[in-house]
C-alpha positions as CSV (number, residue, x, y, z in Angstrom):
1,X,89.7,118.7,115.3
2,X,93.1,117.4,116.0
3,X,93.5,114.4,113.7
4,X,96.5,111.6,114.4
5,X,97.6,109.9,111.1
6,X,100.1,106.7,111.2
7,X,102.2,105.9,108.3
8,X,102.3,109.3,107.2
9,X,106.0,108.4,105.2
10,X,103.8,105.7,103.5
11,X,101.6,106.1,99.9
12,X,98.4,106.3,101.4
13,X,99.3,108.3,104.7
14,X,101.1,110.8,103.1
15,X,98.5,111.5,101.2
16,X,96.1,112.0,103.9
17,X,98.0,114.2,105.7
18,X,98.7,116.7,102.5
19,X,94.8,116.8,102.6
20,X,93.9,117.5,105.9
21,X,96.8,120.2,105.6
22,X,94.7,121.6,102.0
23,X,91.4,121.8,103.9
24,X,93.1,123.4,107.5
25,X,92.8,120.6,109.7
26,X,95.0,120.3,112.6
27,X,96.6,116.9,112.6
28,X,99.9,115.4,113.1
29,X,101.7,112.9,110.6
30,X,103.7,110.2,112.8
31,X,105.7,107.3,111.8
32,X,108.4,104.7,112.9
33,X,110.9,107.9,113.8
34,X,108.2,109.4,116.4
35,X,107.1,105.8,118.0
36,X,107.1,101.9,117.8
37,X,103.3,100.9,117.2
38,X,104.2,97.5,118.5
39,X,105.3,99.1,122.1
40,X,102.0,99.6,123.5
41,X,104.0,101.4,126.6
42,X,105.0,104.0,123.5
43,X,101.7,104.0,121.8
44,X,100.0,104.8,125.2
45,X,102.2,107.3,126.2
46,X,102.3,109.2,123.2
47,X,98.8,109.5,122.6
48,X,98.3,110.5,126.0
49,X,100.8,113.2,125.3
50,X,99.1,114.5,122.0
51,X,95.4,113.4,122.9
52,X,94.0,113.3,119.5
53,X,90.5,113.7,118.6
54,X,90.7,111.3,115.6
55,X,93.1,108.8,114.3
56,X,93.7,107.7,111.3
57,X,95.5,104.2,110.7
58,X,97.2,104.2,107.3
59,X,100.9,102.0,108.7
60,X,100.9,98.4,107.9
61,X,103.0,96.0,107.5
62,X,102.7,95.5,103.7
63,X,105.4,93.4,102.4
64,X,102.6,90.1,101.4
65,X,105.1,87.6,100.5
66,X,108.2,88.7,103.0
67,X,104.9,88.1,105.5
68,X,104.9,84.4,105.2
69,X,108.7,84.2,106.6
70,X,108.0,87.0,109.3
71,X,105.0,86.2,110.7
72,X,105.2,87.2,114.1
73,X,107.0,90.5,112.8
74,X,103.7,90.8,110.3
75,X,101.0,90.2,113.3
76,X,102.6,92.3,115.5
77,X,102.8,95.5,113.4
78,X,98.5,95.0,111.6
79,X,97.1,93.6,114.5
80,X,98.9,93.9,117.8
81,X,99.6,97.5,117.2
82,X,96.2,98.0,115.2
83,X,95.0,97.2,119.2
84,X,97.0,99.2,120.9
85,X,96.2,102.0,119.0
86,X,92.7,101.3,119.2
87,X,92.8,101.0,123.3
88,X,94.8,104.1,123.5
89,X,92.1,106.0,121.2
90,X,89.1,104.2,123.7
91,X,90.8,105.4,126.5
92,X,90.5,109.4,125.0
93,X,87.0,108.9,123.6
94,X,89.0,109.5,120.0
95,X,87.0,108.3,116.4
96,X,89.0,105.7,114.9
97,X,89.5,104.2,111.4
98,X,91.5,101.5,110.0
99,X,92.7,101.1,107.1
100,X,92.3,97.4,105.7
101,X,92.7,95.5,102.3
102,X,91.0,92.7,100.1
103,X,93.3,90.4,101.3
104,X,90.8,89.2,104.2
105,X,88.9,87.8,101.8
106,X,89.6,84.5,99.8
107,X,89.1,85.7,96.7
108,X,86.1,83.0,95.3
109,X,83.8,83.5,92.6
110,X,83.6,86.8,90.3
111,X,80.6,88.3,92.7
112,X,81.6,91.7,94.2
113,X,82.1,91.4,98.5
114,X,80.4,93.2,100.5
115,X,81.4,94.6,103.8
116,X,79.4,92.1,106.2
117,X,80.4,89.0,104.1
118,X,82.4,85.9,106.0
119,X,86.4,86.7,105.6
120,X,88.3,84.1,104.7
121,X,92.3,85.3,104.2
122,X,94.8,83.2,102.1
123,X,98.1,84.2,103.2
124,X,99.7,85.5,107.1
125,X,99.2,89.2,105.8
126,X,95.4,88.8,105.1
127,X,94.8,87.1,108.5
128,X,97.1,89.4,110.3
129,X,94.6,92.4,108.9
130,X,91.6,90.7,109.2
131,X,92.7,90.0,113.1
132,X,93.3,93.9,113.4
133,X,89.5,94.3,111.9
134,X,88.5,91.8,114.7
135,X,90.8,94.1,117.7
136,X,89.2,97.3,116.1
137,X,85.4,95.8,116.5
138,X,86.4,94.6,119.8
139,X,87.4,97.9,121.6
140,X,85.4,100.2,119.9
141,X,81.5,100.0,119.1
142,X,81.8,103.5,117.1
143,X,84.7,102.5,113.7
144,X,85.6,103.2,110.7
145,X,87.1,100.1,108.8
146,X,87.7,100.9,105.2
147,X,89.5,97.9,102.9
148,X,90.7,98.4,99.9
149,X,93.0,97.4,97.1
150,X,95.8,97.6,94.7
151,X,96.9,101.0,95.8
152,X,99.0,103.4,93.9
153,X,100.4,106.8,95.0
154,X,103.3,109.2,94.0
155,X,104.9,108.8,97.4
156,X,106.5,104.9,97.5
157,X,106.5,101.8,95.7
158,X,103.9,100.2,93.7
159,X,102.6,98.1,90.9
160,X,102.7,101.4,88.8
161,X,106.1,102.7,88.9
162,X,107.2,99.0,88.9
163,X,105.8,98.6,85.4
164,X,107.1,102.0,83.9
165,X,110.6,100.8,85.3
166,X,110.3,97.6,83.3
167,X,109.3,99.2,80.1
168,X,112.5,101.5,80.1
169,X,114.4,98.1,79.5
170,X,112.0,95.4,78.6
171,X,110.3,95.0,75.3
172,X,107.9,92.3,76.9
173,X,106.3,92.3,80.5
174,X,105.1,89.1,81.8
175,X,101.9,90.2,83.7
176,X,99.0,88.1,85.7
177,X,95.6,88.0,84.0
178,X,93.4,86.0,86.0
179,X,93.3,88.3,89.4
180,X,90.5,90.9,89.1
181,X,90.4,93.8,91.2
182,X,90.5,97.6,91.5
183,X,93.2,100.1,91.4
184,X,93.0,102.2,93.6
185,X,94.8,105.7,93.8
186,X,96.1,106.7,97.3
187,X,95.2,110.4,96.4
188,X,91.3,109.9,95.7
189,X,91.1,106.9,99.0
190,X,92.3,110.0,101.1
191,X,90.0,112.5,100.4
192,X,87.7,109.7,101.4
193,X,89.2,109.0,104.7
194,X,89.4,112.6,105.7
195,X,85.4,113.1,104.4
196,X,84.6,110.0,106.6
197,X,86.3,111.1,110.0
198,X,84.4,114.3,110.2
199,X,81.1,112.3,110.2
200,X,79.5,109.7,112.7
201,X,78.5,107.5,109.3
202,X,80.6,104.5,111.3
203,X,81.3,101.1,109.6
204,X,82.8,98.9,107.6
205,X,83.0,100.2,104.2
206,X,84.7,99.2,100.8
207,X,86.7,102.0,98.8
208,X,88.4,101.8,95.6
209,X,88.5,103.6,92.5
210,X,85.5,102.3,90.3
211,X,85.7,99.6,87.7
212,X,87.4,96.2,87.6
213,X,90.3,94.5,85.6
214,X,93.1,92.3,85.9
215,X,96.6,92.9,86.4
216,X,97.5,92.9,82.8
217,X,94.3,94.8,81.7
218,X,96.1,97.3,84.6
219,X,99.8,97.2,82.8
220,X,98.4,97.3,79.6
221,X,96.7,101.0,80.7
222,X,99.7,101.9,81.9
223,X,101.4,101.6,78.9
224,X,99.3,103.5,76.8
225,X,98.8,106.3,79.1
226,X,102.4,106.6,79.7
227,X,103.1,105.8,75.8
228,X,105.7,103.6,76.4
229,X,106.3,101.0,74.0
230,X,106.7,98.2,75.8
231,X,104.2,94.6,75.2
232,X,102.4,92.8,77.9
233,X,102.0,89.5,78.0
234,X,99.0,88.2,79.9
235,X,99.9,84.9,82.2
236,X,98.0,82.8,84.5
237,X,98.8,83.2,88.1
238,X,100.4,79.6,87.9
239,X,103.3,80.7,85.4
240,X,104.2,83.1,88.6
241,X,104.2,81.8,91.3
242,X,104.5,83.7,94.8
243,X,105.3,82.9,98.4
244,X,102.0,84.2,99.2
245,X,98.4,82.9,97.4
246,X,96.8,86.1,96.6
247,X,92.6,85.8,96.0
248,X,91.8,85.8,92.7
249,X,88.4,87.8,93.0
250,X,89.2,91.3,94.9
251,X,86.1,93.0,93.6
252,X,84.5,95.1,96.2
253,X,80.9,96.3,96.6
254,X,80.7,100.1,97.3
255,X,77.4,100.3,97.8
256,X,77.4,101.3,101.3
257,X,79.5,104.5,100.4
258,X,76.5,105.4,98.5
259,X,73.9,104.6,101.3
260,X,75.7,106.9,103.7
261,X,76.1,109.5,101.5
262,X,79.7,109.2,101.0
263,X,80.9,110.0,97.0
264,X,82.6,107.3,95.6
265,X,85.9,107.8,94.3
266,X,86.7,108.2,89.8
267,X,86.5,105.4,87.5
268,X,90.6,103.7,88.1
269,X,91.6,105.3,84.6
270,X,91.1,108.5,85.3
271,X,92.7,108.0,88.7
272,X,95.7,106.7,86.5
273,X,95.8,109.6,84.2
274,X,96.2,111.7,87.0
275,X,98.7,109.9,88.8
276,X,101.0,109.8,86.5
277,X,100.8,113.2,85.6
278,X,101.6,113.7,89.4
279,X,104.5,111.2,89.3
280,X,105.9,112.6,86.4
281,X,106.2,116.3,88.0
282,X,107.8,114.6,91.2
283,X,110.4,113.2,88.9
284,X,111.1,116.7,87.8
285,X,111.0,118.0,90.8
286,X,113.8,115.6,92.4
């Protein structure tokens, strides 16, 4: 199988290609250096070239709040080239899977979503996704389409690092406390992705790492694990206010990973522990 990956410089794309590499699968990495996903005369043209069996559609645009003041720049990149990419795959008879996020959802209640219920998105970037969801049904009856949330991986910016910066100078963190969701390690979300496009188990499917808590239940992990001295201070989402209104509820039923068979992925703290193990020997290393 000759896999394509997109947004293999990014956390979660990188990660999928350094495991199709472990397990000796033929697949090429690309980014914004080998083509513009918004030129569908590029996209076209280079998948044609490479004909890939599979594609894998980890690049986004991912920047939530920059998303409200670029728009057209945000649409264009999750779902005009989330369509392109899906054409050009129809045309070569190529699986597909995209990659998509919590953010369609509006974030109601404390119930867990599942994959069939009604989206509802709160800010540009959540509709832009949930638009690519819709151009991915549209083209192709046989999909993968795999949100997900709050990721975290050694290669890129995240929540994560962002806190252990802090806490080198800080000696309080200011941190939301009423937005529930799941971390989700970029590392343990790619073995996933690369277990799912082998198969024909098409879908819609949820896939974090398991268990729930807020974003100060996730700093306040952080700190312990990394033993860093720092406090965190829980707020409410209205003592920080954002250009973009994230949901409040982002739990997500994975359910359906069990009913096709598919393992789910480690309970977010160990997925933590790891990770900054990880992080810590690519600071060594650089």
């Amino acid at each position: 199988m000759n896999i394509l990956v997109t947004g293999a410089n990014g956390q979660l794309g990188y990660d999928v290609c350094r495991i199709l590499s472990a397990r000796g699968i033929n697949h090429r990495g690309v980014d914004l250096s080998d083509f513009d996903i918004t030129d569908r005369a590029a996209v076209e043209a280079y998948l044609a070239d490479s004909r890939p069996d599979a594609v894998i559609h980890c690049s986004a645009y991912t920047a939530v709040d920059l998303a409200e003041d670029e728009a057209e720049r945000c649409f264009a990149v999750n779902a005009d080239g989330t369509l392109y990419l899906a054409r050009a795959a129809a045309a070569l008879g190529a699986k597909f899977l995209y990659v998509s996020t919590d953010y369609v959802f509006p974030g109601e209640g404390d119930a867990f979503y599942k994959p069939a219920d009604p989206p509802g998105p709160l800010s540009v970037y959540g509709r832009s996704k949930q638009l690519g969801e819709e151009h991915v049904r549209n083209t192709l009856n046989e999909h993968f389409i795999v949100r997900t949330s709050w990721v975290f991986g050694v290669n890129g910016k995240n929540f994560v690092k962002t806190i252990l910066r802090l806490a080198e100078t800080k000696e309080e963190i200011s941190v939301v406390c009423d937005q529930i969701g799941s971390p989700t390690y970029t590392y343990d979300l790619a073995r996933l992705l690369c277990d799912m496009i082998v198969t024909d188990r098409y879908g819609t499917y949820h896939a974090t790492n398991e268990g729930v808590c807020s974003w100060a239940e996730f700093a306040a992990e952080i700190m312990r694990q990394s033993r860093k001295e720092a406090r965190i201070r829980p707020i409410p989402a209205s003592q920080y206010p954002t250009r973009a209104t994230r949901p409040r509820n982002s739990r997500l039923s994975k359910d359906k990973l069990t009913e096709n068979g598919f393992s789910r992925l480690p309970d977010w703290k160990d997925a933590l522990a790891r990770f900054l193990k990880e992080n810590e020997a690519a600071s060594l290393n650089t």
